[in-house]
NUDOVO-459000 format. One line per field, with one value per residue (C-alpha): residue number from 1; residue in one letter; x, z, y. Coordinates in Angstrom, 3 decimals. Layout:
BEGIN
nr <- c(NUM_...) .
rest <- c(a_...) .
xx <- c(X_...) .
zz <- c(Z_...) .
yy <- c(Y_...) .
// end
This chain:
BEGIN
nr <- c(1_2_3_4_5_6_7_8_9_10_11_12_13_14_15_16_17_18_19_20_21_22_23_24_25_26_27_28_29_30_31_32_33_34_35_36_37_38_39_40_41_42_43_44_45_46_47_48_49_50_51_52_53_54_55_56_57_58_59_60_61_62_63_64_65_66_67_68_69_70_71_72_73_74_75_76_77_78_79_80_81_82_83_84_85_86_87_88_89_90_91_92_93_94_95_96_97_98_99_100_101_102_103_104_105_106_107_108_109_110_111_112_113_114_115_116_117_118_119_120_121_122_123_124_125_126_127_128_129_130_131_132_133_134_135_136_137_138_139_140_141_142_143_144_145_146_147_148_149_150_151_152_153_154_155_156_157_158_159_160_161_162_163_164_165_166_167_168_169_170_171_172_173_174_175_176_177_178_179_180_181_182_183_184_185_186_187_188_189_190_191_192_193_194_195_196_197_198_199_200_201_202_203_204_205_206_207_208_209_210_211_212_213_214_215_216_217_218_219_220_221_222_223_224_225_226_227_228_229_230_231_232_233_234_235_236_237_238_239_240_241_242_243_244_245_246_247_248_249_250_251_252_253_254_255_256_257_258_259_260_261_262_263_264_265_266_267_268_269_270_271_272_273_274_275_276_277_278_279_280_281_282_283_284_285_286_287_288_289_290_291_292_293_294_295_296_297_298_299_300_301_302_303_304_305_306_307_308_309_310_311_312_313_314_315_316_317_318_319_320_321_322_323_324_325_326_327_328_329_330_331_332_333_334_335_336_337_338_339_340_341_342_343_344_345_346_347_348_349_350_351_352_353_354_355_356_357_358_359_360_361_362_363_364_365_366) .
rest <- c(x_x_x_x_x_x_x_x_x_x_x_x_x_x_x_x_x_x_x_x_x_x_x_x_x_x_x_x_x_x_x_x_x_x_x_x_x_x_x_x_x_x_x_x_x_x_x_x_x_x_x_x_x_x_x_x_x_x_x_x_x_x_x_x_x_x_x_x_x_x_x_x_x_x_x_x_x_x_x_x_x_x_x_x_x_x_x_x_x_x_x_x_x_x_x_x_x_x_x_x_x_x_x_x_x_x_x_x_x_x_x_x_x_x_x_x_x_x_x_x_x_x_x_x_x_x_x_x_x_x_x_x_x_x_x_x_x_x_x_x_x_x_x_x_x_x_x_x_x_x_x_x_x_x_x_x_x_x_x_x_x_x_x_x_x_x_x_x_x_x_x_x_x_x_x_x_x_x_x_x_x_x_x_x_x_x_x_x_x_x_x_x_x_x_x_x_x_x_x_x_x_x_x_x_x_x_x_x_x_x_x_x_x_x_x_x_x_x_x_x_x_x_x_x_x_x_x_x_x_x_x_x_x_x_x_x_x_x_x_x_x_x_x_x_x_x_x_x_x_x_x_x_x_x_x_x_x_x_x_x_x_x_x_x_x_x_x_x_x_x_x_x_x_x_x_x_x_x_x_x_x_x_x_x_x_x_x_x_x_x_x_x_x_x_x_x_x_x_x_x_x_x_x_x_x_x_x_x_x_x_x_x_x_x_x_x_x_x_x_x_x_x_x_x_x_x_x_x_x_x_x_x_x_x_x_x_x_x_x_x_x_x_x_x_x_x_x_x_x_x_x_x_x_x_x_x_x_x_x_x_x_x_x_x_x_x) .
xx <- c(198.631_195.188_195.573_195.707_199.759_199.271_197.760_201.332_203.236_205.595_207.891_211.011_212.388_215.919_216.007_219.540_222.493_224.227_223.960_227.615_227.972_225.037_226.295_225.895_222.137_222.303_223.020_223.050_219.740_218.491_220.177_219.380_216.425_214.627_214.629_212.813_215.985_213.905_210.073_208.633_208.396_210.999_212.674_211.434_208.170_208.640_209.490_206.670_204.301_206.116_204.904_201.022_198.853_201.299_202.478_199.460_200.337_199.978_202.771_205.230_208.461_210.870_214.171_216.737_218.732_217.096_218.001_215.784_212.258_211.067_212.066_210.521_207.413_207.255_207.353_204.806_201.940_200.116_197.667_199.840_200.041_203.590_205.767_209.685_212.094_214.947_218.166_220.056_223.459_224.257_225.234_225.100_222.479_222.816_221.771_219.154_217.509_217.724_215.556_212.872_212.829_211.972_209.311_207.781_207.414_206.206_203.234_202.875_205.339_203.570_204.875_207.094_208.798_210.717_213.672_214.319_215.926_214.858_217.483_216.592_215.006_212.970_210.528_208.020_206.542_203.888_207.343_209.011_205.258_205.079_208.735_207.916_204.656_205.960_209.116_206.774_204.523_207.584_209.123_206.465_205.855_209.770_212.567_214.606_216.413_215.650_217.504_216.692_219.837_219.899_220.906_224.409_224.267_227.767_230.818_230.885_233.622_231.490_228.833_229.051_227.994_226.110_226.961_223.470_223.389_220.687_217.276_215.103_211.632_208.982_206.450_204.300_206.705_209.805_212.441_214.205_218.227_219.740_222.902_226.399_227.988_228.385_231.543_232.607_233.113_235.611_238.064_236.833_238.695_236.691_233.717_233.739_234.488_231.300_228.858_230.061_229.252_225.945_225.935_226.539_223.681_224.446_223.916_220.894_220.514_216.896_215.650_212.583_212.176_209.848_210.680_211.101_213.965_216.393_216.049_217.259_219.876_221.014_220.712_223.308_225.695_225.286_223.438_224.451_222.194_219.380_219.219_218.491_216.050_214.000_214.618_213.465_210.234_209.108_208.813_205.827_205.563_207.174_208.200_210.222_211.115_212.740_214.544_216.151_217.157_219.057_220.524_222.017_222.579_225.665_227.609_226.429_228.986_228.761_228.427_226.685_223.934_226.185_228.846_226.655_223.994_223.798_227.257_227.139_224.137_222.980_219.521_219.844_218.000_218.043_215.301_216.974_215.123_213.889_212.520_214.350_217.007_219.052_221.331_221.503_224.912_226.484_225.898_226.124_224.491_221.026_221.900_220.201_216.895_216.470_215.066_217.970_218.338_219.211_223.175_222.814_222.307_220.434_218.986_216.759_215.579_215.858_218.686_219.680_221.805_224.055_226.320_226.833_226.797_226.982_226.520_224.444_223.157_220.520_219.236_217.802_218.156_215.531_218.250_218.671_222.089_223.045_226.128_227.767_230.615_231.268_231.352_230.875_230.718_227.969_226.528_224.776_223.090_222.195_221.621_224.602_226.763_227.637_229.325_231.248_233.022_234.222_231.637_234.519_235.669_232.616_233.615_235.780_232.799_232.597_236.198_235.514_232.718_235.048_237.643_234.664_233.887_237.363_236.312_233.320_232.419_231.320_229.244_226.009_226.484_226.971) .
zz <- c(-49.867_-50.846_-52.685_-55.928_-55.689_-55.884_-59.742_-60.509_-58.406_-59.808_-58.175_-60.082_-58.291_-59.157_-59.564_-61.910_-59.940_-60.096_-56.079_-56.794_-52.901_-52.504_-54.682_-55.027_-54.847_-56.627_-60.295_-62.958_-63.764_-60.978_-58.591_-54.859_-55.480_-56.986_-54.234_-51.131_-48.498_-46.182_-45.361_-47.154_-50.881_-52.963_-52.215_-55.472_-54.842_-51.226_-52.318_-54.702_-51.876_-49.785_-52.115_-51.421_-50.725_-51.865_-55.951_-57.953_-58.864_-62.348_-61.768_-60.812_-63.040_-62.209_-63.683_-64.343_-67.121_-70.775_-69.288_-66.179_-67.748_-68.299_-64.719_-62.994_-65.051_-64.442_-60.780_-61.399_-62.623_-65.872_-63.907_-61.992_-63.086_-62.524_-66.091_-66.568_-68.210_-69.150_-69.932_-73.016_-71.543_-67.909_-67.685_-63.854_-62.542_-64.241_-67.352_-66.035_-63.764_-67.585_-69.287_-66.660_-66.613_-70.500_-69.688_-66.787_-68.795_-71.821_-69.200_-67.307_-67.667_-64.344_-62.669_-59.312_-58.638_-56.355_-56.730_-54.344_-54.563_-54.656_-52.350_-49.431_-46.370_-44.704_-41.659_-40.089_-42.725_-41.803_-41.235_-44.120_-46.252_-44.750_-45.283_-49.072_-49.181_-47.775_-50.375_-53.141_-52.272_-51.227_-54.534_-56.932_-55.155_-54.962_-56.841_-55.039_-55.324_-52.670_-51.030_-48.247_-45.581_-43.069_-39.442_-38.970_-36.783_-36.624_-38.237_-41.257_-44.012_-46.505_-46.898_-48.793_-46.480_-46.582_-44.259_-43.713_-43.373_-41.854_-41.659_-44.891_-43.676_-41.824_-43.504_-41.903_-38.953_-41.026_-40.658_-44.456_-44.390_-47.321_-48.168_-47.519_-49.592_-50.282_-49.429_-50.402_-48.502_-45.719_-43.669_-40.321_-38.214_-40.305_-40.262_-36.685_-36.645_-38.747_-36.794_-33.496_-35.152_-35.685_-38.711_-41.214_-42.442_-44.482_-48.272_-48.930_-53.058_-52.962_-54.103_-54.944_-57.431_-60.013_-63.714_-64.784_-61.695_-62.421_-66.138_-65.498_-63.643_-66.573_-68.872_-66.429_-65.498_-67.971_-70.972_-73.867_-71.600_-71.071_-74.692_-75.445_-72.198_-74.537_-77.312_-75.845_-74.054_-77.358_-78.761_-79.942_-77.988_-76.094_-78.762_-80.213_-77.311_-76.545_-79.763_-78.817_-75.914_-77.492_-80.559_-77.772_-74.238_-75.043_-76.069_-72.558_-69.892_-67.229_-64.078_-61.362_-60.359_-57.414_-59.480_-62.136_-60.612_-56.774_-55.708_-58.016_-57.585_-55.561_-54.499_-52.876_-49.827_-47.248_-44.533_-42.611_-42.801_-39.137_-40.174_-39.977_-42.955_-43.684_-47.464_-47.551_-49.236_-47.751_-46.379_-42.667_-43.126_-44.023_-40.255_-38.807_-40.959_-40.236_-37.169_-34.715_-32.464_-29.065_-30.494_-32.482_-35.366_-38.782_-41.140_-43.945_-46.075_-43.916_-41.905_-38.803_-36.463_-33.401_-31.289_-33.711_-33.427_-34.801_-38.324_-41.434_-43.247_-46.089_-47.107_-50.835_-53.748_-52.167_-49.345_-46.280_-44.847_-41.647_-39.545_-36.473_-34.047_-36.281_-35.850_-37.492_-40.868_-43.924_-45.310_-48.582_-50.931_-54.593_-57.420_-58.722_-55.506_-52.306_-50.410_-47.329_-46.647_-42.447_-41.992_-41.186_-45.258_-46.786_-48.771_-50.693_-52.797_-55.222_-55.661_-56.196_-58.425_-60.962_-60.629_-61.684_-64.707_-65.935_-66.888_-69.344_-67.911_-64.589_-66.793_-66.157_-62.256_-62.643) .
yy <- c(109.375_110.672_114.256_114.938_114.358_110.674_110.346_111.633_110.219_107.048_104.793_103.336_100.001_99.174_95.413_95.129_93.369_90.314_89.415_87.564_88.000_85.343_82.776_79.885_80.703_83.699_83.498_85.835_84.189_84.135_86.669_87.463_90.381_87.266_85.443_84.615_85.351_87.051_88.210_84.866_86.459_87.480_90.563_92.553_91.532_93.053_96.249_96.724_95.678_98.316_100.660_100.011_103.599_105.514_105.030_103.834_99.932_100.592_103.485_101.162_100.486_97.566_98.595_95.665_93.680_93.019_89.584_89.447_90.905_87.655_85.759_88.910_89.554_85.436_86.494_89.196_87.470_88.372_90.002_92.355_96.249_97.056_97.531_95.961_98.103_95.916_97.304_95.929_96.601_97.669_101.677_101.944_103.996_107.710_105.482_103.509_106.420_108.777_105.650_105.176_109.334_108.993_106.300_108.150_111.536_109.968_109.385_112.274_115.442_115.784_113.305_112.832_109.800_107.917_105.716_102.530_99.319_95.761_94.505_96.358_94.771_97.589_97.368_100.057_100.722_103.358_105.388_103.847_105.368_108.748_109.643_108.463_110.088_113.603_113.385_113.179_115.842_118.184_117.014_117.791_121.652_122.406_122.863_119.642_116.423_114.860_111.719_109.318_109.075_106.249_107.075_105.011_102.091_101.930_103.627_101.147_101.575_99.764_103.340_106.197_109.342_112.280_115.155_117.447_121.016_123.525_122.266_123.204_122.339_119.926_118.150_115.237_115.347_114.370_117.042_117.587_119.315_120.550_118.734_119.925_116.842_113.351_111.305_108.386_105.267_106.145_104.271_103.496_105.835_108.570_106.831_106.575_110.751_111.227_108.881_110.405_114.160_113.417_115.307_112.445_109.436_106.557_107.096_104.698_105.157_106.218_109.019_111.250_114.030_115.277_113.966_117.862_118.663_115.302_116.121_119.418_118.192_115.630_118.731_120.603_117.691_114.986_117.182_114.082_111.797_114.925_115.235_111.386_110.976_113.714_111.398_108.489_109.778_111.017_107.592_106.281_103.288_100.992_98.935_101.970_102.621_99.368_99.747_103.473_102.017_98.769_101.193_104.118_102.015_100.308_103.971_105.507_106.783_104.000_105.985_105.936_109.123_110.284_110.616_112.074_114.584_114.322_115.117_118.483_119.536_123.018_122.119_118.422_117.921_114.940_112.997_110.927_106.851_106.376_103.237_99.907_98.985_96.618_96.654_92.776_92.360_89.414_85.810_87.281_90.031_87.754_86.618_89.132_88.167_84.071_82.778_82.009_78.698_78.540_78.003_81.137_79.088_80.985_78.736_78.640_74.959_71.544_71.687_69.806_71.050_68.848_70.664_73.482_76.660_80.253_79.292_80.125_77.191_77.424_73.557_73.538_71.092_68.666_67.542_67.724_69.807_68.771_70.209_68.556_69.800_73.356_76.864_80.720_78.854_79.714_76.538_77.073_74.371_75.106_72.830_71.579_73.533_73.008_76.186_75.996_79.165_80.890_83.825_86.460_84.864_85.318_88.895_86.064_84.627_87.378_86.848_82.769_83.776_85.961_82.812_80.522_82.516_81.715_77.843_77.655_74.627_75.821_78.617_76.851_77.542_80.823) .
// end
């Protein structure tokens, strides 16, 4: 991105969950968008790289727990530009997307920004940079909120949709629709209906828009949280700012921007991602990211494998994990923990997780 666009544009990385649905090697400490699952670096660190030629490093804000700052800016390196917000309290993402607003227009009232998350695994990414790089330029000329919809690869039940309308306009070869609506997560009959219209794209949760358009849209639909992103981008510094945002966070509506802005607002366009994504959420779904054997094996660590097959097994704690004679299973090693869970039962961990947290004692594991 080389015109004058890119000394305003910003890029605002969502880097807040828990990852439960990776545990036992993803902790609340630790959780899964700090570590290395896939691509050889951790996965926030891959999504600030993905970011390179087209937000200015030093315009890059990692969004996540009060908690986490110090692990990720650890991660970071003291010599690397990108800020952490940390949020004292989690408000879901109408909250955290107001507070990076604040710190983004306490910048630049100019500015245009783009929201992503850390726990995406994306390839092509000369498409995945033009799509960006056209969103912020269309962004910071128009009066649009503009979202990122991926084309379904099946009729999953476990997306929100969005339906597009009429075509709006082209820009760098990336056709842009307005948006009819967002739906929630359907059953699969009706998400089959929608893939096979052609009309409907996974709801990916990123999103571009200047800092002046979503503020206006907080001061229509959510005009308590308008009114203190003002507030809090009039701050001093950050170290006032910091304090705002520990004395008002834990009174906030917890809800999430969908709910918030994008569902009710008029002027909501879509591109759909023609680059390749992946939303990481699960044991199996990291299958699709580890080098595979000859038995359709995925592992990660020091593993050894005899006459298994079909499994997931990640080695770690300085051992060696080694499966004979046993099939579809997930095989995970942490310090401390040893998980063996059926693929088709591994949706069950966050509920062993939220069991766990019952007993103090297994606290330190969590």
């Amino acid at each position: 991105m080389t015109d004058s666009v890119f000394s305003h544009a910003y890029a605002v990385v969502m880097a807040g969950g828990k990852g439960e649905r990776f545990w036992p090697l993803s902790t609340e400490r630790r959780p899964k968008q700090l570590l290395a699952l896939a691509g050889g670096k951790p996965l926030v660190m891959q999504a600030i790289d993905r970011l390179d030629g087209v937000v200015p490093p030093d315009h890059v804000l990692v969004s996540t727990n009060a908690s986490l700052v110090g692990p990720i800016r650890e991660l970071l390196g003291p010599d690397h530009p990108a800020a952490v917000l940390g949020e004292p309290v989690g408000r879901d993402t109408a909250a955290a997307i107001a507070a990076a607003t604040a710190w983004i227009l306490h910048r630049d009232p100019e500015a245009v920004f783009c929201v992503l998350t850390a726990d995406h695994i994306i390839g092509d990414l000369p498409v995945f940079r033009n799509i960006l790089a056209q969103g912020l330029r269309l962004c910071a000329a128009e009066d649009v909120l503009m979202t990122i919809g991926i084309p379904p690869a099946f009729p999953s039940s476990g997306f929100g949709y969005i339906q597009a309308g009429d075509e709006w306009t082209t820009a760098g070869g990336v056709p842009f629709y307005r948006v009819r609506r967002f739906v929630e997560k359907p059953d699969t009959e009706t998400a089959r209906a929608y893939v096979a219209s052609g009309e409907y794209a996974w709801n990916s949760g990123m999103f571009v828009w200047s800092a002046r358009r979503i503020l206006e849209a907080f001061d229509r639909f959510r005009p308590q949280l308008a009114a203190l992103a003002r507030a809090w981008a009039a701050e001093p510094d950050d170290d006032a700012f910091d304090a705002a945002l520990a004395r008002d966070f834990p009174a906030l509506e917890k809800i999430s921007i969908d709910y918030a802005v994008m569902e009710k607002a008029p002027n909501v366009v879509m591109c759909r991602g023609t680059f390749a994504w992946d939303d990481v959420g699960s044991w199996p779904a990291l299958e699709a990211h580890l080098p595979l054997d000859g038995a359709k094996n995925a592992t990660l660590g020091d593993v050894e494998l005899l006459g298994a097959s079909s499994n997931i097994v990640v080695g770690g704690d300085g051992r060696l994990t080694a499966l004979v004679g046993v099939e579809g299973l997930v095989v995970v090693q942490a310090p401390g923990v040893t998980l063996v869970c059926r693929k088709d039962k591994a949706q069950d961990i966050k509920a062993l997780v939220n069991r766990l947290r019952k007993d103090p004692s297994r606290a330190p594991l969590l």
